[in-house]
Rosetta silent file (secondary structure, phi, psi, omega in degrees, C-alpha in Angstrom):
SEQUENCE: XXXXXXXXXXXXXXXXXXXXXXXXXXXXXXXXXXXXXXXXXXXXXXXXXXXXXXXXXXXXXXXXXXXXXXXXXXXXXXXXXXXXXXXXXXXXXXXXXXXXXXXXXXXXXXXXXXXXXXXXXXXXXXXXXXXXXXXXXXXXXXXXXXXXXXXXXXXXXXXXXXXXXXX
SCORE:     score description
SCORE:     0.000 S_00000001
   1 L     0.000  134.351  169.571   48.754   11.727   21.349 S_00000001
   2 L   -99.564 -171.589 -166.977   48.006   15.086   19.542 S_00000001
   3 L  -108.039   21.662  146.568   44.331   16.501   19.255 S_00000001
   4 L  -131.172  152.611 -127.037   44.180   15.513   15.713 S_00000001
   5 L   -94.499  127.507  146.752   42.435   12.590   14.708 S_00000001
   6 L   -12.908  171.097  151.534   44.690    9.511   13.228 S_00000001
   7 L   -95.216  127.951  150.085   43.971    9.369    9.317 S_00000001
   8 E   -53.630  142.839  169.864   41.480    6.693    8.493 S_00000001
   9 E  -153.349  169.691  159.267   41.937    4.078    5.520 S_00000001
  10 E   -60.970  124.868  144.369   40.763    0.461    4.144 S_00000001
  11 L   -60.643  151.970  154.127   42.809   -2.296    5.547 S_00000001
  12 L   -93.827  126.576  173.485   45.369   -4.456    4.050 S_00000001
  13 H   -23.207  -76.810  170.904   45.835   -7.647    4.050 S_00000001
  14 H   -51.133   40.266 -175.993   48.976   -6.681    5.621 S_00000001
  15 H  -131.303   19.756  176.128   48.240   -5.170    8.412 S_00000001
  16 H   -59.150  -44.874 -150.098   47.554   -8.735    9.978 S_00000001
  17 H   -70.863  -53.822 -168.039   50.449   -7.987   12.381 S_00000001
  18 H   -72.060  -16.399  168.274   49.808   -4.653   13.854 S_00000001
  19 H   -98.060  -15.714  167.285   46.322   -5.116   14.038 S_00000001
  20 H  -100.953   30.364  156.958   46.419   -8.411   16.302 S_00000001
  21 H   -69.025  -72.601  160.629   48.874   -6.702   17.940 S_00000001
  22 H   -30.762  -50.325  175.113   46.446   -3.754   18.773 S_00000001
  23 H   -92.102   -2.965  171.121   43.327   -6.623   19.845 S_00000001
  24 H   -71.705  -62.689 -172.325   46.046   -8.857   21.887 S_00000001
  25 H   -49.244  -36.931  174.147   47.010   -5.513   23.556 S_00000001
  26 H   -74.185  -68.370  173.503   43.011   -4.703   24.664 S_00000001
  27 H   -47.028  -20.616  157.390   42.213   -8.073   25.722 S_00000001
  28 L  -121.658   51.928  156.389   44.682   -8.086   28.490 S_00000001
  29 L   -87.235   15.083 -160.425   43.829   -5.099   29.997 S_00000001
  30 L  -148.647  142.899 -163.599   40.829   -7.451   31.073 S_00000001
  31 L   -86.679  136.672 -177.365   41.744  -10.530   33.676 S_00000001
  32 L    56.123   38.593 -147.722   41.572  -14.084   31.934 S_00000001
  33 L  -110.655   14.330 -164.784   41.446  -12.209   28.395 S_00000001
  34 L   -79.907  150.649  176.791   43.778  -13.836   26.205 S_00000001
  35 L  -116.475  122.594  171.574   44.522  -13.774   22.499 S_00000001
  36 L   -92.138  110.155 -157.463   45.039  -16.786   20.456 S_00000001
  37 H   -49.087  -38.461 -164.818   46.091  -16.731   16.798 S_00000001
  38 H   -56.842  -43.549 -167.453   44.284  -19.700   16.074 S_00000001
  39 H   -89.126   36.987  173.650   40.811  -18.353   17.035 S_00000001
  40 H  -133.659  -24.853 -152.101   41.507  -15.657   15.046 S_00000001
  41 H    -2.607  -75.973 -138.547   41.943  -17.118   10.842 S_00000001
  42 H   -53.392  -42.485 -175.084   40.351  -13.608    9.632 S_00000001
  43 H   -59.202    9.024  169.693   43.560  -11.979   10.754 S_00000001
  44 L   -75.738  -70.673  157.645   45.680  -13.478    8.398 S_00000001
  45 L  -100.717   93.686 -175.282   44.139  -11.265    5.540 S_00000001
  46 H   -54.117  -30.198 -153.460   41.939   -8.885    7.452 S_00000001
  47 H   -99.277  -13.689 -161.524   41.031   -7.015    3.863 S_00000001
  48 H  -119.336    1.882  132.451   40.411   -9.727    1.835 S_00000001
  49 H   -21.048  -85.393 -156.473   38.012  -11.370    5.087 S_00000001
  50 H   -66.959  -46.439 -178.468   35.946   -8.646    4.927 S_00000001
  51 L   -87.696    1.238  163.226   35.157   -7.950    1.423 S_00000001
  52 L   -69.365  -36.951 -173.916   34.883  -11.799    0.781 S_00000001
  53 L   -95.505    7.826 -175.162   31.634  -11.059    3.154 S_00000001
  54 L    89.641   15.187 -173.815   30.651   -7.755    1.232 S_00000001
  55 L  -120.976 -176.744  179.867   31.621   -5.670    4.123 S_00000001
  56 E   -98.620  134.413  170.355   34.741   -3.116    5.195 S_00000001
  57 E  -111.704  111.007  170.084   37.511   -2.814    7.860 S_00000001
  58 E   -97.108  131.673 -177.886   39.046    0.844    8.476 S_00000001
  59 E  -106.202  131.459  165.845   42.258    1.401   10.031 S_00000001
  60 E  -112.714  126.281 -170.496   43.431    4.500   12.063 S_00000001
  61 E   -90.774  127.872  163.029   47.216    4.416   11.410 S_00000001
  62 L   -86.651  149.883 -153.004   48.957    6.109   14.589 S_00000001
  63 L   -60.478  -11.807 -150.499   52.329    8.322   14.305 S_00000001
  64 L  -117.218   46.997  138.551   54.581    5.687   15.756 S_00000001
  65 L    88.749  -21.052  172.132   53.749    3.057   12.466 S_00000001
  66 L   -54.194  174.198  165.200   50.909    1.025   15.191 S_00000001
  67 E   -90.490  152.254  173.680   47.398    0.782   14.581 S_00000001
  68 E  -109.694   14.140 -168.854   45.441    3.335   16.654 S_00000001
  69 E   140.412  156.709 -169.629   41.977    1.680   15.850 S_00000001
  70 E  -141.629  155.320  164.988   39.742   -0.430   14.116 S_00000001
  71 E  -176.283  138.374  170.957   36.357   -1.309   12.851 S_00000001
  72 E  -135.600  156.350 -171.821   34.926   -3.565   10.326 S_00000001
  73 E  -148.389  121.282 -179.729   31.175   -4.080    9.464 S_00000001
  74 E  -138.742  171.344 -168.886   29.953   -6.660    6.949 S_00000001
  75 E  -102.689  139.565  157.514   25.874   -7.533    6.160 S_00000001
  76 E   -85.811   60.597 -175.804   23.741   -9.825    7.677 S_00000001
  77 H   -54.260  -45.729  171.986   21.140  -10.503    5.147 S_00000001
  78 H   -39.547  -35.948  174.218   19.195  -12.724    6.607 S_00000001
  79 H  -114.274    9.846  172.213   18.334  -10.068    9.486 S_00000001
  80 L    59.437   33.045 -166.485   18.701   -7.148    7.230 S_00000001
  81 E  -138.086  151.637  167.079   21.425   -5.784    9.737 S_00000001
  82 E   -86.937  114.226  149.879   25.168   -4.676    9.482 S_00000001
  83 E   -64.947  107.721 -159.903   27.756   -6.315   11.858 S_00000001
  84 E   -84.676  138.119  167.759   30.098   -4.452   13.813 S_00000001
  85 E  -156.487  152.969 -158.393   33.553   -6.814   14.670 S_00000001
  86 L     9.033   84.373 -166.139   36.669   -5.292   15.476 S_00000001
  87 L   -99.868   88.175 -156.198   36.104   -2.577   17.356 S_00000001
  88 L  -132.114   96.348 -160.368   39.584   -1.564   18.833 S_00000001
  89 E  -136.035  125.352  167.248   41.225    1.933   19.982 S_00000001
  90 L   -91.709  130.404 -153.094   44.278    1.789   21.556 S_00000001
  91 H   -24.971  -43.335 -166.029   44.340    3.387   25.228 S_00000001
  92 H   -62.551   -9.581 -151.234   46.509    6.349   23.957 S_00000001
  93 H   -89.827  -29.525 -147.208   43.593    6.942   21.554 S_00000001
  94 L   -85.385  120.680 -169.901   40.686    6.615   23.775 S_00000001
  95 L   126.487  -27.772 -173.536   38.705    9.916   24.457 S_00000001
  96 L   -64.402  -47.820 -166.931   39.536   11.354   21.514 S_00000001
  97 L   121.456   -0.980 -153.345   37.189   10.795   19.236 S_00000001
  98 H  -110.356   -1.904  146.972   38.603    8.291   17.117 S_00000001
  99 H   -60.975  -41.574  164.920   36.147    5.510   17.824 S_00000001
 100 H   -82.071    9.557  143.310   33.441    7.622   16.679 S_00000001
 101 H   -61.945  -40.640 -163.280   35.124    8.538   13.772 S_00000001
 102 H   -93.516  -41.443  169.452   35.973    4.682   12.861 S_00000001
 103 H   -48.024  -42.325  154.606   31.854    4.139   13.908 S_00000001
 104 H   -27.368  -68.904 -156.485   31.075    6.879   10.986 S_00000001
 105 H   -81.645  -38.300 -176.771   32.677    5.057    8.451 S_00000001
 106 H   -83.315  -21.929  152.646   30.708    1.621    9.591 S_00000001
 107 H   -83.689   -4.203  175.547   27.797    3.574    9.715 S_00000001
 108 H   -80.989  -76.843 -173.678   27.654    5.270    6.303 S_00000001
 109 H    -9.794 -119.775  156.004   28.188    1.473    5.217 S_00000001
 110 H    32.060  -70.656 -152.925   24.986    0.338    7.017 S_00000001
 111 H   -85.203  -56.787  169.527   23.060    3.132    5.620 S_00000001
 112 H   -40.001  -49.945  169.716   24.236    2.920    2.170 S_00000001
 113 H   -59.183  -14.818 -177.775   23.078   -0.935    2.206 S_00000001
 114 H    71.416   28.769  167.700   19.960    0.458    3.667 S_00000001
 115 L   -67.030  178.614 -169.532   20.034   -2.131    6.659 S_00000001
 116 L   -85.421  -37.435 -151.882   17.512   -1.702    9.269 S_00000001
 117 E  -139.651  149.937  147.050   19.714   -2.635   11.895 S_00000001
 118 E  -129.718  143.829 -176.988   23.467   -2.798   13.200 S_00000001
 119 E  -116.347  159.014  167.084   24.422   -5.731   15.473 S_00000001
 120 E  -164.738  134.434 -167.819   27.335   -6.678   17.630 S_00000001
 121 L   -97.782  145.283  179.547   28.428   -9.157   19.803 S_00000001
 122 E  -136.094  127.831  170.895   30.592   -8.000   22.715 S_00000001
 123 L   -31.830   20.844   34.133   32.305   -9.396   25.357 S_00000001
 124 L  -165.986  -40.333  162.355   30.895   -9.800   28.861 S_00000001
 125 L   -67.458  -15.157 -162.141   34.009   -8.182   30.161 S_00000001
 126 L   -83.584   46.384 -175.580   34.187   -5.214   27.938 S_00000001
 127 H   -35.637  -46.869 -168.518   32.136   -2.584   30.125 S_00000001
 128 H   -71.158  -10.208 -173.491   33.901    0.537   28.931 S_00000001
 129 H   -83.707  -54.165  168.626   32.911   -0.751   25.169 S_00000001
 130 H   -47.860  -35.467 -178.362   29.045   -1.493   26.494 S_00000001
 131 H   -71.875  -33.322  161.293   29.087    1.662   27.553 S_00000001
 132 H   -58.637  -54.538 -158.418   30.335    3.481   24.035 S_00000001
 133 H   -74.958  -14.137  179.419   28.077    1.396   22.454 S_00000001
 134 L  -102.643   -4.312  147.409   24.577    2.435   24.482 S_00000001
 135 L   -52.125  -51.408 -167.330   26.163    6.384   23.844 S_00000001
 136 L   -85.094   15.446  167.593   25.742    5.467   20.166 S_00000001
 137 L   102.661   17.673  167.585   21.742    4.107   20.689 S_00000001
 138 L   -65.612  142.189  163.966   22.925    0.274   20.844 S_00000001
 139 E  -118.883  125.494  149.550   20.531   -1.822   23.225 S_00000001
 140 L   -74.534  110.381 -140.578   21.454   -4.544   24.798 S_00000001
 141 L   -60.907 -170.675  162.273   19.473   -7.756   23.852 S_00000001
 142 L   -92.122  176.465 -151.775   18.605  -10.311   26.403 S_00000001
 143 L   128.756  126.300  167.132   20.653  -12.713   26.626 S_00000001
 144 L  -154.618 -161.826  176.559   24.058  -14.042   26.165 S_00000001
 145 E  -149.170  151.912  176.248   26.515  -16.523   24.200 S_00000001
 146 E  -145.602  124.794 -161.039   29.578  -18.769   24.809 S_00000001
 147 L   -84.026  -15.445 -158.648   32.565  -19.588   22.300 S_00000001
 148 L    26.879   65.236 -159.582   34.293  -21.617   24.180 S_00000001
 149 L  -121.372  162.109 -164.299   37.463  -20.122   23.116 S_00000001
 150 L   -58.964   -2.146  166.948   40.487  -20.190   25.017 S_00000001
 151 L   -86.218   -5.723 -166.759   39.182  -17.469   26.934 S_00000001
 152 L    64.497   15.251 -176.559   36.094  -19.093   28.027 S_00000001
 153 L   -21.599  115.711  163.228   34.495  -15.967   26.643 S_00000001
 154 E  -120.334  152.408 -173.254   30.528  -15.065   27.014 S_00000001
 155 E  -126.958  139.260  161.695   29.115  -12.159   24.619 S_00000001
 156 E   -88.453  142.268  163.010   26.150   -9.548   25.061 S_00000001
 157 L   -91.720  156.424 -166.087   24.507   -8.873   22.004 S_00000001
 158 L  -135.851  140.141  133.824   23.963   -5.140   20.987 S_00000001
 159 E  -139.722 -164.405 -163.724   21.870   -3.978   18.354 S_00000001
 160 E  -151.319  147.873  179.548   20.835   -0.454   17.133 S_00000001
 161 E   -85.645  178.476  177.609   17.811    0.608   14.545 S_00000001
 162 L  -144.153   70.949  179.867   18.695    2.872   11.526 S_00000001
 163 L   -55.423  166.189 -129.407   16.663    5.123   10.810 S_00000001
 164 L   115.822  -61.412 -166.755   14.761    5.080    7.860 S_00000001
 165 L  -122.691   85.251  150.224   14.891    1.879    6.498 S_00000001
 166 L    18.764  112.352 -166.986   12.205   -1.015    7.005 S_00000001
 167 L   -76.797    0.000    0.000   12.954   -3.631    8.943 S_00000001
């Protein structure tokens, strides 16, 4: 890794490999963690997911042609909040800076929609993630959830106010 920052961009539809390369590769750093294509659909065209829901995915491309990170954010009208979902830095990355670079970009969204709020559901294993996410003023709700995905998965919920804008 050098001490400049990946270049950000919009995903592509093609960049289904390498990025569920990149969230296969996080999930098993964490014990009973696995990634299944099926419980994945939006990764077949990550770009054309996201703006089907009005929201964005940003890519940090890393020198060796991988992804070095992700983040996508799409609105939640109903709660007047942005969603954070694939939120991804790969270990060489991490430390860097270049999640809160890729956090930038979901928050200028956010704020440009004027939500009130950004939400996120997170994994019950992902401590070092809970912990980024209560750096950037996320609280974690009460609570929890369970997909019953091949991981047997339970999620904390996160959200964060925005100031400014009326809930």
């Amino acid at each position: 890794m050098t001490s400049t920052l990946p270049p950000l961009r919009a995903a592509r539809d093609d960049d289904s490999m390498p990025l569920a390369a990149l969230i296969a590769a996080s999930f098993a750093e964490y014990p009973n963690c696995h990634f299944e294509w099926s419980e994945f659909p939006e990764l077949r065209r990550p770009a054309s997911h996201f703006a089907a829901k009005g929201g964005r995915l940003w890519i940090a491309d890393a020198p060796d042609g991988r992804i070095a990170g992700s983040i996508g954010v799409a609105p939640v009208p109903e709660q007047n909040a942005a969603e954070l979902t694939k939120v991804y830095v790969d270990p060489a990355w991490r430390g860097a800076g270049l999640a809160q670079a890729l956090f930038a970009e979901a928050l200028g969204f956010a704020e440009a929609g004027r939500h009130a709020e950004m939400m996120l559901w997170s994994d019950s294993r992902f401590a070092r993630g809970h912990r980024f996410y209560e750096k950037l003023g996320f609280v974690r709700w009460p609570g929890q959830r369970y997909l019953a995905d091949v991981s047997a998965t339970w999620e904390y919920h996160f959200r964060k106010r925005l100031s400014g804008h009326a809930a």
